[in-house]
N, C-alpha and C positions, 0 to 999 in steps of 0.2 A: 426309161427317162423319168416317167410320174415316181419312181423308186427314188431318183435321185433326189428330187426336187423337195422331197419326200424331206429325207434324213439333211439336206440345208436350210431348210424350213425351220427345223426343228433345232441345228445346234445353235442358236441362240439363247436353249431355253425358256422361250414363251411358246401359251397355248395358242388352239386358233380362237379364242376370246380374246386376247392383249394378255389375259393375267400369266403369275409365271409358275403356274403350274407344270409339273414335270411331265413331260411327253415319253409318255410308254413305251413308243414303238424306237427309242433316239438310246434311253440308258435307261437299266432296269437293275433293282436291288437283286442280292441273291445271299444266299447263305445266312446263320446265324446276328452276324457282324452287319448284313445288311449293305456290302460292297456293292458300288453299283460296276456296270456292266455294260458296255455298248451292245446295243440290238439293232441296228439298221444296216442299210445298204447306202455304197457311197460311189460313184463311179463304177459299177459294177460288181464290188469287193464289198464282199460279206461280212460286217466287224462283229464280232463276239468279243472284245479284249474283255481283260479284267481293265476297271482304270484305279486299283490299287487306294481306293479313298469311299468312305463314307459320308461324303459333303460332296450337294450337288452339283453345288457352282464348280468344286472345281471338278469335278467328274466330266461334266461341262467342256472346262477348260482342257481338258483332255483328250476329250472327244475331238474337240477341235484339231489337237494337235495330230492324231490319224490320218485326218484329212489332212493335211497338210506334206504328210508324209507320202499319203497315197499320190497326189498332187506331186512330189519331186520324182516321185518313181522311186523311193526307199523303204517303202510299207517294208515289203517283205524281209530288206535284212535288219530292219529297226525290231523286228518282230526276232530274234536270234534270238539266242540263249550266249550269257557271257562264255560257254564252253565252245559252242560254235567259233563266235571272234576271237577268242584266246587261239583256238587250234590254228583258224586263219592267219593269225601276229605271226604265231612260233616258228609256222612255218617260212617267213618269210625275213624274221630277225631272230635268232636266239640268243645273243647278247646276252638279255634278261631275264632270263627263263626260272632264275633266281627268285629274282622277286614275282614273277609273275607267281610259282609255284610256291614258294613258301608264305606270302606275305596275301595278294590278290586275288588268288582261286581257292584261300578258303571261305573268304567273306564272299565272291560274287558268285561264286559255283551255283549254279542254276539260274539262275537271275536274270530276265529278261531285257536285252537293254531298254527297254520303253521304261522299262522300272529304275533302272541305273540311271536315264537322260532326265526321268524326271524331277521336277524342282521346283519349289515351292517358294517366289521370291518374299512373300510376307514374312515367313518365319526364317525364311534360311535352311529348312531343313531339305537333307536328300538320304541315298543310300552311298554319295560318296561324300557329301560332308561329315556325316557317322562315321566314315571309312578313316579319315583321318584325326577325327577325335578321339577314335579309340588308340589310334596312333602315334599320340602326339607325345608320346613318351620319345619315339626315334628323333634324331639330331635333324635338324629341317636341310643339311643337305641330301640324308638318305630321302626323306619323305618328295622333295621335292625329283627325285628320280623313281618315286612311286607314281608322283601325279603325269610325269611326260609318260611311264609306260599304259600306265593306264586310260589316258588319253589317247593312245594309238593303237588299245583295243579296242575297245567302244568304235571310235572314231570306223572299224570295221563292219560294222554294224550302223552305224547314224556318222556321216561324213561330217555333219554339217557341226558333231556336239563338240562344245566349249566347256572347259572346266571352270565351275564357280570358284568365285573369291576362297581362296584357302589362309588362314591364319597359321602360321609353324610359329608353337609356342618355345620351342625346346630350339634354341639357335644352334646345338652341336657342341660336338667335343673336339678341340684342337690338343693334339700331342703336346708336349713338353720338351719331348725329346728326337732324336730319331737314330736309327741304325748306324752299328761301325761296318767297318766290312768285315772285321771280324767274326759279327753277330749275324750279319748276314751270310757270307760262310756257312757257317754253323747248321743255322737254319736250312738252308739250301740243302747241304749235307744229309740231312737226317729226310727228304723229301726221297719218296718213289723216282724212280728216272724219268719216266712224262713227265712229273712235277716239277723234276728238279731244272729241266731244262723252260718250264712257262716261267717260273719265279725269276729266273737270270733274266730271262726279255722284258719282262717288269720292269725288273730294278733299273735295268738298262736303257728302257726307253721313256719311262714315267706313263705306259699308257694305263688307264682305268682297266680294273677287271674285266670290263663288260665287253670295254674295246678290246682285248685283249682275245678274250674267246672268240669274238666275230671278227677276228686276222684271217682276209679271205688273200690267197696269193696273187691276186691281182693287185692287193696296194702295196705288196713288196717288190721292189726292184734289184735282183740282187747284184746286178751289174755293178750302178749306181751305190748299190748297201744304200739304200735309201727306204721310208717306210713312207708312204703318200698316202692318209685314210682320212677321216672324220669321225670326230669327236661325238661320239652316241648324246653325249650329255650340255654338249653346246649348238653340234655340230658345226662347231669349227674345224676349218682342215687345217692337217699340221703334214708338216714334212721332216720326218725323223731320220737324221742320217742315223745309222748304227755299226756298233764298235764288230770287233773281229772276232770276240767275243759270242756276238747274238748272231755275227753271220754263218756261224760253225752252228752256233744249232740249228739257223734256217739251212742249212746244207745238207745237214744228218735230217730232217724235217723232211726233204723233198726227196729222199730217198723210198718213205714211207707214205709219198703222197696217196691221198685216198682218189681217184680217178675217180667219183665219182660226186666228191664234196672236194669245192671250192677252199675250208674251210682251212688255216695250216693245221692246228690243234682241234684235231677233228675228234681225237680222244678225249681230252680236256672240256670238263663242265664246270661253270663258276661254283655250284656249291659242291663238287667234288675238290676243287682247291681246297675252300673256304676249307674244308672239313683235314685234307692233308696237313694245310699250314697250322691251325688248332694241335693237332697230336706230334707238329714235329717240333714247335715250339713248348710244349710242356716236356718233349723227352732232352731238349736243349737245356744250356747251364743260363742261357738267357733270363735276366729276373723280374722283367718287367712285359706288360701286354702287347706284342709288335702284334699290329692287326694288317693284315691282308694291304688296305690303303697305306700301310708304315715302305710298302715298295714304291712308291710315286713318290712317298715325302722323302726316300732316299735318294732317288735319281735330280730332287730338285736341289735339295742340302748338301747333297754330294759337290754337285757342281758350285753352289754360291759358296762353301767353303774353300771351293780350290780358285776362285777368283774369277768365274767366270760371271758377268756384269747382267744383272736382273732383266734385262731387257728381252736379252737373249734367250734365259730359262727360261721366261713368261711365252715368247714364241711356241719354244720346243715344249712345252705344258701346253700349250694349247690355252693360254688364260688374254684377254683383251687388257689387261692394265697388268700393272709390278705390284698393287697393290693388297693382292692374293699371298704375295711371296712375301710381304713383310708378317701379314697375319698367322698364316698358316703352314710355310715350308722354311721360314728366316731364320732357321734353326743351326747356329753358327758354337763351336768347339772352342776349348782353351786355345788351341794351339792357333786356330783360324785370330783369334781374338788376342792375343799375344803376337802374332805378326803384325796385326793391325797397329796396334800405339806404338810397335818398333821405329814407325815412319820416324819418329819425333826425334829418334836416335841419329839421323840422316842430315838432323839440320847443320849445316858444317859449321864447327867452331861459336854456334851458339849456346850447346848443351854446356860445354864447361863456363863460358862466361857467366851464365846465369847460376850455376852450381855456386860457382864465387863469390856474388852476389847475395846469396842466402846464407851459404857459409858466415859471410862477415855481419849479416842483421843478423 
């Protein structure tokens, strides 16, 4: 108890004089660099951390924050290592396993989340504000699919962490263009047969890559041909009816089912696509960049060219307003665009009056 009493005493940083002399027995420098270091006992829990700072106050402020942890009853997985939490995610969503692996476990690989949670409201700095200013080259809606996965690793390890204010300087790239089904064809074609069959459920259903690899057959109904999941990146739920088309491969699908994974494309890994789609589109006569997301922007361009009315696609995307489909999928054809002003051909017996009309001024 006098242990306790001990190490509360002390993290305020004052001596037992008033002055604010550092108390020896609370945080202690160590090394070259002169880090300090917790030395005390707090509820019966022995703290040695590193508190990763050379300045007392906030070494201090650190200290603090232990107690506080040991207090929720999270000491112990605040104390993890980012590879611990990652194995914990992966196992439990691999969705992302993309970005976890190529983008987020080269930067936090080792790194304790006490070190990741920490944050320093004076300057703004952290190790995940760093994380996305080296970043910031990516289009802010990839980075912003950085920050929710990375957020629900940590969050592994420290329930309670919030991501700080993030600035995405880089707004993204919107297409110009999008797929024929010629092109798409094509492409499909030149894919492995696992491959060839996830790209058609793509194109076919508009879902995100991510959503796509974590198709667990529980949100497929095939009765119905219906798809019932949520959206990894909104989670909004959508209810996909699907063509006869996606239901032949969920068919040929369940034939190979894995009894012991939920998953349908239990073979299929997002950057094993990513990596497929790359070498079938260069062996293709295709002459422009169709990226991986160019299959969600055909499922939505596809349908607004053939008439069907924004409200609906915005449903079936999975998007809260129409106002996604003007910026980023309203990718409308000569021919779609050529039907259009045809209307004006319609008007009965006002086209030639007015032809008349001009003819004689």
């Amino acid at each position: 108890m006098t242990s306790v009493l001990k190490c509360q005493r002390w993290s305020d940083g004052y001596g037992s004089d008033g002055d604010r002399t550092m108390p020896k027995k609370v945080i202690r420098k160590r090394g070259k660099r002169g880090v300090y270091y917790a030395a005390c006992r707090y509820r019966g829990t022995l703290l040695q951390d590193s508190l990763e700072t050379t300045d007392e106050h906030l070494a201090l402020q650190r200290l603090t924050q232990l107690k506080i942890q040991i207090d929720k009853g999270d000491y112990q997985s605040w104390k993890k290592t980012w590879n611990e939490t990652e194995a914990d995610y992966l196992k439990e969503d691999g969705r992302y396993e993309y970005i976890v692996r190529k983008h987020l476990r080269p930067f936090f690989s080792g790194k304790r989340i006490m070190e990741i949670t920490n944050y320093n409201p004076k300057t703004g700095k952290s190790l995940v504000s760093e994380y996305f200013r080296i970043k910031d080259d990516l289009p802010e809606s990839s980075l912003k699919k950085h920050a929710r996965v990375l957020k629900w690793v940590v969050q592994h390890g420290d329930r309670s962490f919030e991501l700080p204010a993030i600035v995405y300087r880089n707004k993204g790239f919107y297409q110009k263009r999008f797929m024929s089904v010629a092109e798409l064809e094509e492409i499909i074609s030149l894919l492995e047969d696992q491959h060839q069959s996830f790209a058609l459920v793509l194109a076919y259903t508009g879902l995100d890559l991510g959503d796509a690899v974590g198709l667990r057959w529980r949100d497929v109904d095939l009765q119905e041909k219906m798809i019932r999941t949520q959206r990894g990146k909104t989670g909004i739920k959508v209810d996909l009816p699907f063509t006869k088309a996606v239901s032949d491969v969920f068919q040929v699908r369940s034939r190979v089912r894995n009894l012991h994974d939920d998953l349908v494309f239990h073979t299929v890994t997002g950057q094993g696509f990513q990596k497929a789609w790359k070498r079938a589109l260069r062996k293709s006569s295709v002459d422009w960049n169709v990226r991986v997301k160019d299959l969600r922007h055909f499922f939505a361009s596809f349908m607004l060219n053939k008439g069907v009315d924004h409200l609906t696609v915005a449903t079936l995307m999975g998007h809260t307003s129409v106002e996604m489909l003007k910026t980023r999928y309203g990718h409308f054809g000569d021919d779609t665009l050529r039907k259009a002003v045809k209307v004006f051909d319609k008007i009965e017996g006002q086209s030639s009056n007015c032809l008349q009309v001009v003819c004689k001024n």
